[in-house]
N, C-alpha and C positions, 0 to 999 in steps of 0.2 A: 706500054711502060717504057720511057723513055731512059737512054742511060743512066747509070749514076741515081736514078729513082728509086726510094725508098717505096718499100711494098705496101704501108699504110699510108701514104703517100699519093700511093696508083688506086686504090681502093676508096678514097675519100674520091677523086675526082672521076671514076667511074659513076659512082651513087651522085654526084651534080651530072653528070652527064645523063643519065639515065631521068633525074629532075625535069631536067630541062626537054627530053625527047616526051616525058609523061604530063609536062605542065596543064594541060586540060583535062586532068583524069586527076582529081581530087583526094581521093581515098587512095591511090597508088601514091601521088606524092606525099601524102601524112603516113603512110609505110615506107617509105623510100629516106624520109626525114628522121623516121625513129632507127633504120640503120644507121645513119652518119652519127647521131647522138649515141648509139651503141659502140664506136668507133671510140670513147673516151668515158665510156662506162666499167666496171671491173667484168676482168674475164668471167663467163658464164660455164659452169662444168655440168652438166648434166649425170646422175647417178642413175645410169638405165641396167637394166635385166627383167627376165623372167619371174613368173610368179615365184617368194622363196629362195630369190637369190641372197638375203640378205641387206638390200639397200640399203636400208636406214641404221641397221647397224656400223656400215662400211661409215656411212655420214658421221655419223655420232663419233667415232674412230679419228674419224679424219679431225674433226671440230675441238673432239675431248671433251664434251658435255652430249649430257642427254637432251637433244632436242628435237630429233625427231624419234617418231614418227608423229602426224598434227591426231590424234583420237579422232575417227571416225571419217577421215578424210581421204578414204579408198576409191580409187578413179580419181582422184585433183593430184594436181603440177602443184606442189610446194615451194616457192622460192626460200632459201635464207640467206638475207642478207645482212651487214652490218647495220650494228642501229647506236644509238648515245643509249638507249636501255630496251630490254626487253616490250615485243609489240607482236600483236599478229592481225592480221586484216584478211578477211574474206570479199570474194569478188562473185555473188550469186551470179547468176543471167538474167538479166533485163534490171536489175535492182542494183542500187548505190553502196558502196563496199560497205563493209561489216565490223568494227572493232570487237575480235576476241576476246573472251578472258583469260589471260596469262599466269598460272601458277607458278611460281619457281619453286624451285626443290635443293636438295643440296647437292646435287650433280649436275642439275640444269633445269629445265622446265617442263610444264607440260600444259599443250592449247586444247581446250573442246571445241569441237566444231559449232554445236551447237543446235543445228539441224539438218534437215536430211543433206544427205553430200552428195546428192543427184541435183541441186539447185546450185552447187560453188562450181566453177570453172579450177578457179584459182585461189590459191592461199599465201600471203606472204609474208614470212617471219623475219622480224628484222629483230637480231641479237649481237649483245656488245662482244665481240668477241678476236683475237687476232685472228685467226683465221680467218675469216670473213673481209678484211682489210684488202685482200687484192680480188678477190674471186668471189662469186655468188653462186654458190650450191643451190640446183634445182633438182629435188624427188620428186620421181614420175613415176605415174602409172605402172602395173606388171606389164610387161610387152607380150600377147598374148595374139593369136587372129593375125586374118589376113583380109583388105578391102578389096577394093576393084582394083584389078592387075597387078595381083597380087602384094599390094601394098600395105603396112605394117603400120593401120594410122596413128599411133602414141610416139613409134619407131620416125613418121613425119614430123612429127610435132618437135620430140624431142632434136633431131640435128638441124631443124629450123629454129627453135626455140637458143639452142648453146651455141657455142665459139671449141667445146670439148667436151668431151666424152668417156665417163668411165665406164664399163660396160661389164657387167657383172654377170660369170658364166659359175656354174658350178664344174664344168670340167670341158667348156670348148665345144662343146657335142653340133654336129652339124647343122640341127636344126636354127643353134645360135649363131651361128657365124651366117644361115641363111638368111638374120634378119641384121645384120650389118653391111650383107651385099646388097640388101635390098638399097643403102643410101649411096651408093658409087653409080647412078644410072648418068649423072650430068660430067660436063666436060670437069668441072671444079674436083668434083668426088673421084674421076677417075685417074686428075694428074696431081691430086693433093690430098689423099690417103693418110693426114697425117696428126686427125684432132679424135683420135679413139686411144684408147690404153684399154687393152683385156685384164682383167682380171679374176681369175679363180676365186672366189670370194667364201666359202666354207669352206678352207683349207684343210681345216681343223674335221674335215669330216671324210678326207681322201686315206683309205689307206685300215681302213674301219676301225678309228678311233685311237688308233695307236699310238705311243708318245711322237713316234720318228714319223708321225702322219703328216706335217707341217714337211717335212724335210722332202718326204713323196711328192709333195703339193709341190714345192720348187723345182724339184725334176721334171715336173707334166708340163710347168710355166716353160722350164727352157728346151722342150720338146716342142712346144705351141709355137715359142720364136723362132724355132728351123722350119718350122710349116711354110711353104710358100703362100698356101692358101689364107693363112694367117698373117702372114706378112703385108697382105696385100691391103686389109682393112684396117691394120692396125700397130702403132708405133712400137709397143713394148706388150709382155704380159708379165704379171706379176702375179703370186699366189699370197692372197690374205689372209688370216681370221682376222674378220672383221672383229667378235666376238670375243677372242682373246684379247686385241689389243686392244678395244675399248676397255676391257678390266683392267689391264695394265695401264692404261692414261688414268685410274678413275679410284684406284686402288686405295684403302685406305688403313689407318695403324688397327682401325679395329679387323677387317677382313686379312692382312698380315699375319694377324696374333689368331684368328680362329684355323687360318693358311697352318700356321705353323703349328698349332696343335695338333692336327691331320697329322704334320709330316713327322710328328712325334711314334704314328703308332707303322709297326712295321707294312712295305709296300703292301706284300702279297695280300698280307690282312685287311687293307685298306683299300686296293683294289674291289676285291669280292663286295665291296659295300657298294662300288660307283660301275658296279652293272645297269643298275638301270636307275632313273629319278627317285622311285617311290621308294629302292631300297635304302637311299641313300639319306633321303625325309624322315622313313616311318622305320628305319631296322634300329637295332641296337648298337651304337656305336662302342668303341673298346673307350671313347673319351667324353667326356660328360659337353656335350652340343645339345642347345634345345632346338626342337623341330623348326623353330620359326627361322632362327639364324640358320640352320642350315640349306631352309627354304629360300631366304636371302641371298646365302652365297651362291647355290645352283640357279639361281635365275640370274645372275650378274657372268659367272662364270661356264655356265654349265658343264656338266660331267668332264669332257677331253681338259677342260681351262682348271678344275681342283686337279686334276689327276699331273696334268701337267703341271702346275704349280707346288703343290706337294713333292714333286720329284727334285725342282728346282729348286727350293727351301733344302731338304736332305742335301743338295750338289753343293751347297757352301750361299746362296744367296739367300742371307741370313736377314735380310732387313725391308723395310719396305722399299726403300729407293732400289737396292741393288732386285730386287723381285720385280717393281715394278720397270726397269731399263729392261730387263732381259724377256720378260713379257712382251712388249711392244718389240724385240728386235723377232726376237722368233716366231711373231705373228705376222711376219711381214707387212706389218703397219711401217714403220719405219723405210724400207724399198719403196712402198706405195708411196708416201710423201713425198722422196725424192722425186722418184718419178713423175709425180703430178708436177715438181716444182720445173724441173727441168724439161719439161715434155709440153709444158702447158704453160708454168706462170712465168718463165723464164721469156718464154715464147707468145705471150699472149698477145705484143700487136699485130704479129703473122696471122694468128688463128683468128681474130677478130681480123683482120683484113679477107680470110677467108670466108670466114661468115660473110661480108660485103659481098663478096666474088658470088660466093653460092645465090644470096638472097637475088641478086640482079639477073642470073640465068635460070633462075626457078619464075620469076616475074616475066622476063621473057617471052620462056616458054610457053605460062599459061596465059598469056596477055599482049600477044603480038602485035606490034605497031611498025606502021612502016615508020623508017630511020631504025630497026630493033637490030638490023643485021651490023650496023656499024657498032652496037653494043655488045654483041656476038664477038666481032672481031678484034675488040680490046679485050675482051675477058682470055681470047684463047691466045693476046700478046702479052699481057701480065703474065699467065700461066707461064707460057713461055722463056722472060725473064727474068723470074721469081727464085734466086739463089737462095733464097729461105725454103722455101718448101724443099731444093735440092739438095740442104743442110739436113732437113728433118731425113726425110726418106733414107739418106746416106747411115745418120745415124740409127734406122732403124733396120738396114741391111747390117751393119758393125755389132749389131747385140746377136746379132742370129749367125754371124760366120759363115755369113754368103760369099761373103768377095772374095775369102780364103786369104787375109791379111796375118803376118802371124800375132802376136800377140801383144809385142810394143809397137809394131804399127799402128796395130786397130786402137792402141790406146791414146797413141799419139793424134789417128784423126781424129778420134772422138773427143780429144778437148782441143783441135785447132778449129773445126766444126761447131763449139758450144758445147757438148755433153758434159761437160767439166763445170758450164757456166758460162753467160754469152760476155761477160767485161772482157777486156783486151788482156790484162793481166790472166784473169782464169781459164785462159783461151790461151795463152803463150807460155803458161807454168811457171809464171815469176810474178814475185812479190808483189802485192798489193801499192809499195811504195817505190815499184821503178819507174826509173826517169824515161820520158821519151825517147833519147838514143839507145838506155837496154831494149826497150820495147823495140823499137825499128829495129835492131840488129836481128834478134830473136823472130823477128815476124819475117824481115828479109831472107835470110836464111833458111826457115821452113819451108818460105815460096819456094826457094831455088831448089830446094831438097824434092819437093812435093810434086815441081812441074819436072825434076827430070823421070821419077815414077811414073808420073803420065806421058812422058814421051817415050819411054822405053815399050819398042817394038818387042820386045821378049815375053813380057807382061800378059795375062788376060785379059781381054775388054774390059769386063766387068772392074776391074783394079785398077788400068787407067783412068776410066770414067769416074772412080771413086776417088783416083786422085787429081783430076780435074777439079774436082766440088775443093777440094780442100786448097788446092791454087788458088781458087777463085776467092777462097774466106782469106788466104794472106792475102789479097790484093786488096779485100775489103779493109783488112787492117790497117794498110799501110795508107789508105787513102783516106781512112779515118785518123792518123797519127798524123799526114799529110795537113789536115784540115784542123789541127788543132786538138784533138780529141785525147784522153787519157783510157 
């Protein structure tokens, strides 16, 4: 990686280099091809966990339509991706892909497979949707088992398959974190830690059911980011209901209005009903619900989601807008977005440059050629001069209060670093409409401020070296203002 070289830059001509050392090996270069064409494809995020972590509802959350999960397609990689209209296509083994049939609904859709799902590899939904505009959601498998040498093969597939990774834990538990170390064995994984987000994903179930069970769930997430061990596989943790905040994206004036008749009859009383599903179906309510709609709302809401909603209706959020905003914030759907945005979409030609980086030391490895050492030795020179990945890392030291920065410091690196947003302006804390000499002033200044932190002998390592990373992003700005750039 030569000076001044942009990291998607170094990663396009590692993959021609690697071409050209494979050129007699046919089937490696039409994989070696479909990297560089992924190079300018949308970022790829993978939705991984455990059986029962939630997946497809985290998806659904994320998207705001129901569309997944595909009926009957347990064991297959789902892609969803953007389409002009609603599509699904199946990819059996050995047999020419499959046009689904596509229901829509009035929340979203739903695909049947159609026959047995030991015959599909692959499935992919292509739906119109913003979300789907920069990124392409893939559901996988439950991650379950271990192969030869103790490998986690869905756990391969998937950080072979994406450029990111949400990783869906119900509480962190060791077993899980044993199958995210499982992908840090190569030089890529172990000096670029930076395309996973943990997340707690049944939030809504920490703390056994209780309204202040969400708020539990935040404290485990910022416990998880002090972990060093945590740290080390993964950028950020975040605690969701998935579950909640899909009701709240999906919310409608009729579930409002039945919302609010609930919050009509006193807690205590109303409680005693949302002990368990069947009472809550088949018991006598104090307000005249028929079974069905009340069967409708606990399957959209379930138990924690009326209980919590009814509280918040009584608290003053008297309508469906204000019901449905405070839903999505307290489900920590809302943190999650961000953080995919800035973590991942913000960042997506880094992480697609690392995809490159990986795919060419995984092929490498299993497929050695002489001239392979000279492709060894660029990958671990990009690594090397890759101020993007030491952006990422930095900022995922600054969430966890490692470096022991106080408080407007860390906030400070965290938007001269990108955390705030990678443009010059949301990176420098000034208006979208300043001129190049506010920018250069503002950016010079941080430099000087930033590099005398890193030079001061007083200082912790750990706090110089963090403010080294942030020298090095005002130098980038300036040489980007240098160059013309706004």
């Amino acid at each position: 990686m030569t000076v001044g070289q942009r990291l998607d830059e170094a990663a396009w001509g590692l993959l021609h280099q690697a071409i050209d050392l494979y050129q007699h090996n046919g089937r490696v270069v039409g994989h070696l091809r479909q990297q560089v064409a992924r190079l300018e494809q949308p970022l790829r995020i993978a939705v991984a966990g455990p059986w029962r972590a939630g997946k497809s509802t985290v998806l659904n959350a994320l998207m705001g339509e129901e569309v997944a999960p595909v009926e009957g397609a347990d064991g297959i990689v789902t892609w969803y991706e953007d389409g002009a209209s609603p599509r699904a296509t199946a990819y059996p083994a050995g047999q020419p892909p499959q046009e689904l049939t596509v229901v829509k609904s009035a929340t979203g859709m739903r695909v049947d497979l159609g026959w047995r799902a030991g015959e599909v590899r692959d499935i992919v939904v292509r739906w119109p949707t913003r979300a789907l505009r920069q990124v392409t959601f893939i559901d996988t498998p439950a991650l379950s088992g271990t192969g030869e040498h103790c490998r986690v093969p869905v756990m391969d597939r998937v950080l072979r398959d994406s450029d990111a990774v949400l990783f869906l834990t119900r509480d962190g538990r060791d077993s899980d974190l044993r199958l995210l170390e499982s992908g840090r064995d190569g030089a890529v994984g172990q000096a670029a830690p930076v395309n996973v987000i943990m997340v707690l994903s049944r939030a809504d179930e920490v703390g056994g059911g209780r309204i202040d069970g969400l708020l539990t769930a935040r404290q485990l997430a910022r416990r998880h980011q002090r972990d060093p061990r945590v740290g080390a596989v993964a950028v950020n943790v975040v605690a969701c209901s998935g579950s909640v905040g899909l009701a709240g994206r999906l919310l409608s004036e009729s579930d409002f209005a039945v919302l609010a008749t609930l919050a009509g009859v006193p807690r205590a009383e109303l409680d005693a009903h949302l002990l368990s599903a069947d009472r809550f179906v088949r018991g006598e309510l104090p307000v005249r619900l028929d079974a069905e709609v009340r069967a409708a709302l606990l399957a959209r809401f379930g138990l924690f989601g009326i209980r919590l909603a009814a509280t918040l209706v009584r608290s003053g959020f008297d309508s469906r807008v204000k019901l449905s905003a405070e839903l999505i914030r307290r489900s920590g759907l809302t943190e999650l977005r961000e953080s995919v945005n800035r973590c991942f979409v913000d960042r997506r030609e880094t992480l697609k440059a690392r995809s490159a980086l990986a795919a060419v030391e995984a092929l490498v490895r299993a497929e050695p050629v002489r001239g392979a050492d000279d492709l060894v030795g660029a990958i671990e020179q990009i690594l090397a001069g890759a101020h993007e990945f030491r952006e990422l890392r930095l900022l995922a030291a600054l969430r966890n209060s490692r470096l022991g920065f106080d408080a407007e410091l860390a906030s400070e690196a965290r938007r001269l670093i990108g955390g705030d947003g990678v443009g010059l302006a949301a990176r420098l804390g000034v208006e979208h409409e300043a001129d190049v000499r506010r920018l250069w002033k503002v950016a010079a200044d941080a430099q000087w401020r930033w590099r005398d932190r890193a030079q001061d002998p007083v200082l912790p390592l750990a706090q110089r070296r963090g403010a080294e990373v942030v020298v090095r992003s005002c130098e980038g700005m300036l040489a980007e203002l240098a160059a013309g750039g706004r």
